[in-house]
C-alpha positions as CSV (number, residue, x, y, z in Angstrom):
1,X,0.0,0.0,0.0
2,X,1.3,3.5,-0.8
3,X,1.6,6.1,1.7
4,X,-1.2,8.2,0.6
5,X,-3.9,5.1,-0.3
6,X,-7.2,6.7,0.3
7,X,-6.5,10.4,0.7
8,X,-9.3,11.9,-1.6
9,X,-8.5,15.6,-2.7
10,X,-10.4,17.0,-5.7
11,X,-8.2,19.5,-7.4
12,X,-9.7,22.8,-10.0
13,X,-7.8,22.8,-12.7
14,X,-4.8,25.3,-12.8
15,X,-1.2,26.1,-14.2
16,X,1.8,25.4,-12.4
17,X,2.1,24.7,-9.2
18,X,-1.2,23.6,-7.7
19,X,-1.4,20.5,-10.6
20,X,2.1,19.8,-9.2
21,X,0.9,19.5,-5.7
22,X,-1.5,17.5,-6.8
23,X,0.8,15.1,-8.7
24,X,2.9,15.0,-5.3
25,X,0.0,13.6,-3.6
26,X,-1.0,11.3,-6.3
27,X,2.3,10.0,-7.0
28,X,2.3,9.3,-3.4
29,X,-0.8,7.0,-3.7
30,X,-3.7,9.6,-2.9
31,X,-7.1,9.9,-5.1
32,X,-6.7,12.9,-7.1
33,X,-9.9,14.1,-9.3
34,X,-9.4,16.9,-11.6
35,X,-12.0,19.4,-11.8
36,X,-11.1,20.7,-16.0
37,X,-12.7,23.1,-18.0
38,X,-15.0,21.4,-20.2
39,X,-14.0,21.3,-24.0
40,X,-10.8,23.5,-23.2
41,X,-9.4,26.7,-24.8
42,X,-8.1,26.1,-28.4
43,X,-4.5,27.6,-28.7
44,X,-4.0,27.9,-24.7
45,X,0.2,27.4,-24.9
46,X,-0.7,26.6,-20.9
47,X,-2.4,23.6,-22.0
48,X,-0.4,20.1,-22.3
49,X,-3.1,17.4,-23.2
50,X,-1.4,14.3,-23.2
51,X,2.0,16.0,-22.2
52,X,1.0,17.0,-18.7
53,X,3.3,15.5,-16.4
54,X,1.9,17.1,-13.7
55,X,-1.6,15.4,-14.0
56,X,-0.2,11.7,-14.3
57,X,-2.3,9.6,-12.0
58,X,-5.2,11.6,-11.5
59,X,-9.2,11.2,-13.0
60,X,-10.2,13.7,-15.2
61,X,-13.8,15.2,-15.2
62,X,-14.2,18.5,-17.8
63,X,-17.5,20.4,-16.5
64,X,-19.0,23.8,-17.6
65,X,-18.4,25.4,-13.9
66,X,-20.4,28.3,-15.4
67,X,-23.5,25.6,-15.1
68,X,-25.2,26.1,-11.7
69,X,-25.6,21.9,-11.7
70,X,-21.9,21.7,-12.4
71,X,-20.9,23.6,-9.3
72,X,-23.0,21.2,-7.4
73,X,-21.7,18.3,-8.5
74,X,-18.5,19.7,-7.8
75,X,-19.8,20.4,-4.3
76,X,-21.1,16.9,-3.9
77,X,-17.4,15.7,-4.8
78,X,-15.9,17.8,-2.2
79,X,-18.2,16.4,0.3
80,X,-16.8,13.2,0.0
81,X,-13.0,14.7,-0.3
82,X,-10.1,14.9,2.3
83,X,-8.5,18.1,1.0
84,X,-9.5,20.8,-1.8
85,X,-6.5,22.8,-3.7
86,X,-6.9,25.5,-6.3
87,X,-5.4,28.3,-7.8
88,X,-7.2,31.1,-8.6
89,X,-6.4,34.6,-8.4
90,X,-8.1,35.5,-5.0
91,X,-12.2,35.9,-5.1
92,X,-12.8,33.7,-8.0
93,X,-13.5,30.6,-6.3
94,X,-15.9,32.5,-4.3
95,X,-17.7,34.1,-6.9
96,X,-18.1,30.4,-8.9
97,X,-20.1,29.1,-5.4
98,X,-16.7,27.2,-4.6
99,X,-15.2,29.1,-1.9
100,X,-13.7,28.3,1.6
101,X,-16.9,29.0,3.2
102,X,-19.3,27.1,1.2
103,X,-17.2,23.8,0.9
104,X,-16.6,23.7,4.9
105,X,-20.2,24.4,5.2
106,X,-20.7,20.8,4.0
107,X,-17.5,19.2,4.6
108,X,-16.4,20.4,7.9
109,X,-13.5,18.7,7.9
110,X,-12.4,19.6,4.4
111,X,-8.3,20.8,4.0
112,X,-8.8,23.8,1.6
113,X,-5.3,24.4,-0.3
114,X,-4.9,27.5,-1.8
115,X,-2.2,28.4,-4.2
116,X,-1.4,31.7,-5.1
117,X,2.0,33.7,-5.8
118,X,1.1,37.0,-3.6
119,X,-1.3,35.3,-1.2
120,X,-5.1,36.0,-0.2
121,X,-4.2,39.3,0.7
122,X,-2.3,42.4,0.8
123,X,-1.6,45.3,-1.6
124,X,-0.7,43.0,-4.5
125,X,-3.1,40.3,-4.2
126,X,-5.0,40.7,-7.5
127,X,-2.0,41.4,-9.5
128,X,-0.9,38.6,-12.2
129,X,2.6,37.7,-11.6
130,X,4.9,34.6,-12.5
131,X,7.3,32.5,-10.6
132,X,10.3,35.6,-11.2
133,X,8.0,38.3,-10.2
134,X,7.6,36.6,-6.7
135,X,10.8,35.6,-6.0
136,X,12.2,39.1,-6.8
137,X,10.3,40.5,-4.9
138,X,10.3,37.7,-1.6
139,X,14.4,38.3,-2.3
140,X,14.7,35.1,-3.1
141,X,15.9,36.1,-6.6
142,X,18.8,38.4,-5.0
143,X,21.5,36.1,-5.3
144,X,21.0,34.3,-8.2
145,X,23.7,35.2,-10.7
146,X,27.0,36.9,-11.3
147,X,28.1,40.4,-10.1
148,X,27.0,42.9,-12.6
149,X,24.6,41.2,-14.4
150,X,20.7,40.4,-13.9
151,X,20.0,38.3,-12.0
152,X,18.4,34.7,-13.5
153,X,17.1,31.8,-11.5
154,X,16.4,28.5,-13.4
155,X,12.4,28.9,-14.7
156,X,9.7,27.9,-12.1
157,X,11.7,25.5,-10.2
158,X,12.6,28.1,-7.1
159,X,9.3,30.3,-6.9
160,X,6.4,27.9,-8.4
161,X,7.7,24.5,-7.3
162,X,10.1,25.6,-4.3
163,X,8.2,27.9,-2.7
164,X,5.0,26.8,-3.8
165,X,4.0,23.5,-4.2
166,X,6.0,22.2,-1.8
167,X,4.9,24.5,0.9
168,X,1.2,23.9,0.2
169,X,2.0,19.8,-0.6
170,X,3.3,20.1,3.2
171,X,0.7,22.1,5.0
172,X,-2.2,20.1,3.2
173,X,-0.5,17.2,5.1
174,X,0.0,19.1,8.3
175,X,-3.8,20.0,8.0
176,X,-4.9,16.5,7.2
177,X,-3.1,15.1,10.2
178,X,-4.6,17.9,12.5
179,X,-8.4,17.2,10.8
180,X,-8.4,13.4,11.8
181,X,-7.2,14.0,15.0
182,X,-9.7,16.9,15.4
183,X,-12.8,16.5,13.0
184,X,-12.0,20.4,12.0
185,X,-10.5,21.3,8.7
186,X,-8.8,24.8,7.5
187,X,-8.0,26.7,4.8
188,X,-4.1,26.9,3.8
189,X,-3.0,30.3,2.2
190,X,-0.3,29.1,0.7
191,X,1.6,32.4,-1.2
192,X,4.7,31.6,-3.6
193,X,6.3,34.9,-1.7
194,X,5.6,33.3,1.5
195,X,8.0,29.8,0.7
196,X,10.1,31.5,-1.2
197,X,10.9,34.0,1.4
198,X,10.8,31.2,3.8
199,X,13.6,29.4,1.7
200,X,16.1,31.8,2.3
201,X,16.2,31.6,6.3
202,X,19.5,29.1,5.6
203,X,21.3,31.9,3.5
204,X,20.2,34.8,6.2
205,X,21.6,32.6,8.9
206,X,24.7,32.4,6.6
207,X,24.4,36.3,6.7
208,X,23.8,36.8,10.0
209,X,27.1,35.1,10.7
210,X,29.0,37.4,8.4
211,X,29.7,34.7,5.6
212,X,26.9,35.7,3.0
213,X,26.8,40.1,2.6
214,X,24.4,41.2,0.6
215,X,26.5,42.8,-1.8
216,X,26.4,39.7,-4.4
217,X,29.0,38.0,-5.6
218,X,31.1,38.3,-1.9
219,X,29.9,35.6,-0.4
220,X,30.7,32.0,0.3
221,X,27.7,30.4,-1.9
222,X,28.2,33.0,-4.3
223,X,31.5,34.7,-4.5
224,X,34.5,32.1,-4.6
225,X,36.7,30.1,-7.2
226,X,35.9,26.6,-5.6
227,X,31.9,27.3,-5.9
228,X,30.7,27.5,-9.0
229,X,30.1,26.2,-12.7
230,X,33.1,26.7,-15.4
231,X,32.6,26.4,-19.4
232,X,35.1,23.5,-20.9
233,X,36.7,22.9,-24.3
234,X,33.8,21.5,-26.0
235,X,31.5,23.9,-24.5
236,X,29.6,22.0,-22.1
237,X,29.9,22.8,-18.3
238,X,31.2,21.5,-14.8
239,X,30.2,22.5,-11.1
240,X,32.4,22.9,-8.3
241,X,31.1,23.4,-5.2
242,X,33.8,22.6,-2.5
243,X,32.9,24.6,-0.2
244,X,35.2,22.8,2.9
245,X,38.8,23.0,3.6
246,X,39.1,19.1,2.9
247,X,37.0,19.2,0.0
248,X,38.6,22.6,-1.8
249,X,42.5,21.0,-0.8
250,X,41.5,17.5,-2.7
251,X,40.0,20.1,-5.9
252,X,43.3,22.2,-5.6
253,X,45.2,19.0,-5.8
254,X,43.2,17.3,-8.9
255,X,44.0,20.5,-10.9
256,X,48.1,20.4,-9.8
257,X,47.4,23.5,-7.9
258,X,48.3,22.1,-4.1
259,X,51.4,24.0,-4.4
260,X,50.4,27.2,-5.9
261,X,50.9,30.2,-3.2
262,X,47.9,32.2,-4.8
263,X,45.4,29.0,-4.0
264,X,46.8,28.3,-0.4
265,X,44.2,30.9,0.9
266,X,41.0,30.2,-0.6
267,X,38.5,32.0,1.8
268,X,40.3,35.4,1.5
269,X,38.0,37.0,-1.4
270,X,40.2,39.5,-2.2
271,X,41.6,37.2,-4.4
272,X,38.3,35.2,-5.5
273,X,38.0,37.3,-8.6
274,X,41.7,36.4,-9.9
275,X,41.3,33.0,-9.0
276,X,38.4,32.3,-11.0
277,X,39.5,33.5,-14.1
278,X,42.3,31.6,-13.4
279,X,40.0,28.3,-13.0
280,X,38.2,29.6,-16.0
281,X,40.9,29.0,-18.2
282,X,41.8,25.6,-16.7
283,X,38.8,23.9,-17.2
284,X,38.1,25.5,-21.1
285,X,41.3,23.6,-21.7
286,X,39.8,20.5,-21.8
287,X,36.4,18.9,-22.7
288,X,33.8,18.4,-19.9
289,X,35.0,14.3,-20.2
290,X,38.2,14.8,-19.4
291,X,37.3,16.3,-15.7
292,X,34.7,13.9,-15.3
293,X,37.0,11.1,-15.7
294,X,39.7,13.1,-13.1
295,X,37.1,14.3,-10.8
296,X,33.7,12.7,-10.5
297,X,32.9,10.5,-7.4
298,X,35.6,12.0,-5.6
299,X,35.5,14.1,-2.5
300,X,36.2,17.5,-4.9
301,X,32.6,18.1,-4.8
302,X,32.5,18.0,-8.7
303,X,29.8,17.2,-11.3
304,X,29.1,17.7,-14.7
305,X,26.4,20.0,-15.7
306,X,24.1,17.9,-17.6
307,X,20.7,18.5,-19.9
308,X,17.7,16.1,-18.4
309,X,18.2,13.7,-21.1
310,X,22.1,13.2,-20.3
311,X,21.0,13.2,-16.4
312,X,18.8,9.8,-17.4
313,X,21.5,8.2,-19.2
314,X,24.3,8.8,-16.3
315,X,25.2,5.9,-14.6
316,X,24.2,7.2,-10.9
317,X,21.1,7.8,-12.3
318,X,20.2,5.2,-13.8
319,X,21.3,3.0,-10.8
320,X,19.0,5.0,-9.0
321,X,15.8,4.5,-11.5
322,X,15.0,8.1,-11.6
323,X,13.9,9.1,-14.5
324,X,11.2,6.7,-16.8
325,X,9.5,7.2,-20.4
326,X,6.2,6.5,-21.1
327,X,4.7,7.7,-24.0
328,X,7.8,9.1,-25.7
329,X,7.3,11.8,-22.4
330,X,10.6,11.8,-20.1
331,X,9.9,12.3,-16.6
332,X,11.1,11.6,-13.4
333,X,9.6,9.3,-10.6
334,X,7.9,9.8,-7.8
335,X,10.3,11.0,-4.7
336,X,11.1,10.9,-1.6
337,X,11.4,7.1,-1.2
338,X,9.7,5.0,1.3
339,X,11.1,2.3,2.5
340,X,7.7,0.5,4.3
341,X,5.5,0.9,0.7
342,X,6.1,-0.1,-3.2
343,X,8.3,2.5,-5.4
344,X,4.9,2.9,-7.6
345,X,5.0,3.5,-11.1
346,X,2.3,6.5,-12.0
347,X,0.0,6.5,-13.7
348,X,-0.7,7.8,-17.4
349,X,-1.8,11.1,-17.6
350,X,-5.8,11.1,-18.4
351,X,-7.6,12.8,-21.1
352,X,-9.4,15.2,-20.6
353,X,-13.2,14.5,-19.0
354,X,-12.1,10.3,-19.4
355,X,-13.2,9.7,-16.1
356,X,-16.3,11.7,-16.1
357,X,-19.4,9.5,-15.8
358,X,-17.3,7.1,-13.8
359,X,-16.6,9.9,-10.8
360,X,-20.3,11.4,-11.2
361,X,-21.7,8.0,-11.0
362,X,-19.9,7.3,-7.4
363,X,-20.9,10.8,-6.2
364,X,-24.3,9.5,-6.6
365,X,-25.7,11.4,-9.3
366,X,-28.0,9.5,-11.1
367,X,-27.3,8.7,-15.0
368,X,-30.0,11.5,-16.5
369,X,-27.7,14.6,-14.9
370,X,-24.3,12.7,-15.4
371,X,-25.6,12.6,-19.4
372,X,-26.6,16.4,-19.0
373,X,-23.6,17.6,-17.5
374,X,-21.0,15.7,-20.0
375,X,-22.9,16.9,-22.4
376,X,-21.5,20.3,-21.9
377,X,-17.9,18.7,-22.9
């Protein structure tokens, strides 16, 4: 049995990451129905059909929620749910008959997730805004990228998924755990500023102590030779990240460099700037191979920086099972690992409305309004 085997959460169709919370929980074994938009919107870039990672697992059912009936079918689902996540823009979910305050009404013990980037309140609240807009502004953005140039954080994983997801995938837990014990359920307001910001409370320690200034690039996850990612002959890319004595004196040695005076003081960063150009021009002597075959599995902190399709093929990878096809559609597995339940496989991702009469039907709405309301699709 997986770890989440008979969670029910009923999810209204969104972008980003409230599906990917929802494929956390499903991955994990929980019953995920999706609530889509019946019929779709022709040309919507946002909309993956059959590529949707994020909705492997689930049931689809497409309904008009502009149809009064609709929104209480929905509502009969939701009395039979654990947990409710969405992702409107604040307001809309009330104004469809779907809010907070409704759903408790008849499912007092309901979880509520909501997923938004600014939260359900405050000055920006009904602002649109993407995964950079919220970590720029929760400062989680700050020291992402080289002194002197824009900053540049890889796309959705920090704000949307980071900060997101993963917040409201743990507080849905948190509030499902408190329900059962309690017979009360809550409503999570679960803002991509809010995780983000929360995120950085290792690197604020770090600055606190006097090791990470907030001038960028002067800092000890941001600023020296030993951390960092270097260009190579062939124009592929390494990371260094040896951030210990131990670990810096083993990279130092690899590269011939133990005896170098300007290397035998590698936290002074007066001289972090000299010495990575001078690592620069070490490493684009030689093709990414070459320090993979020097470097990798030792204690120098090294790896190659790989594109997701080398990252399947590598070795450690691979021994590790993480990433699968199906479809033609690379993607990566469920995780964290749990060592008392199966390592499940997920399921496909659904089409759009397949499940329909099949969820209706076990809501208990009899076969005349389950033929009315698919109708719509």
């Amino acid at each position: 049995m997986v770890v989440l085997d008979g969670l029910r959460v009923v999810e209204i169709a969104g972008i980003g990451p409230g599906p990917f919370c929802g494929m956390l929980l499903a991955d994990m074994g929980a019953q995920v129905t999706l609530v889509e938009r019946a019929g779709g919107k022709a040309g919507d870039p946002l909309d993956l059909g059959k590529n949707a990672i994020v909705n492997r697992g689930k049931r689809s059912l497409a309904l008009d929620l502009k149809d009064p009936a609709a929104i209480e079918a929905v509502l009969r689902l939701i009395e039979q749910a654990d947990v409710v996540i969405e992702g409107m823009r604040p307001g809309v979910m009330e104004r469809l008959g779907l809010g907070p305050e409704v759903c408790l009404a008849r499912n007092p013990a309901l979880v509520y997730g909501r997923m938004t980037g600014w939260g359900q309140h405050g000055p920006l609240a009904q602002a649109a805004g993407h995964d950079i807009n919220y970590i720029a502004l929760s400062g989680a953005l700050w020291y992402s990228g080289a002194p002197g140039s824009a900053p540049m954080a890889p796309p959705t994983l920090v704000g949307d998924l980071g900060g997101g997801a993963l917040y409201l995938a743990m507080g849905i837990l948190a509030a499902v755990l408190h329900a059962r014990a309690h017979g009360v359920g809550q409503v999570i307001d679960a803002a991509i500023v809010d995780g983000s910001a929360n995120l950085m409370n290792l690197l604020l320690s770090a600055h606190a102590a006097g090791q990470q200034p907030m001038e960028r690039g002067c800092g000890l996850l941001d600023g020296p030779h030993w951390y960092g990612s270097y260009a190579c002959a062939d124009g592929l890319f390494i990371s260094i990240g040896a951030l210990e004595p131990q670990f810096s004196a083993l990279l130092f040695r690899q590269l011939g460099l133990a005896d170098d005076p300007e290397f035998q003081h590698p936290y002074d960063p007066r001289h972090w700037s000299a010495l990575r150009a001078r690592l620069a021009g070490i490493f684009a002597s030689q093709p990414r191979q070459y320090w993979v075959d020097l470097m990798e599995g030792s204690d120098a902190c090294f790896s190659p920086v790989l594109t997701p399709a080398e990252a399947a093929r590598h070795p450690h990878m691979t021994a590790r099972n993480v990433y699968f096809k199906r479809d033609g559609i690379l993607q990566a597995r469920p995780a964290p690992r749990f060592s008392g339940s199966p390592d499940p496989l997920p399921g496909p991702v659904p089409r759009r409305g397949e499940h329909g009469a099949e969820i209706l039907r076990a809501a208990g709405l009899d076969e005349a309004a389950i033929a009315g309301l698919l109708h719509q699709g």
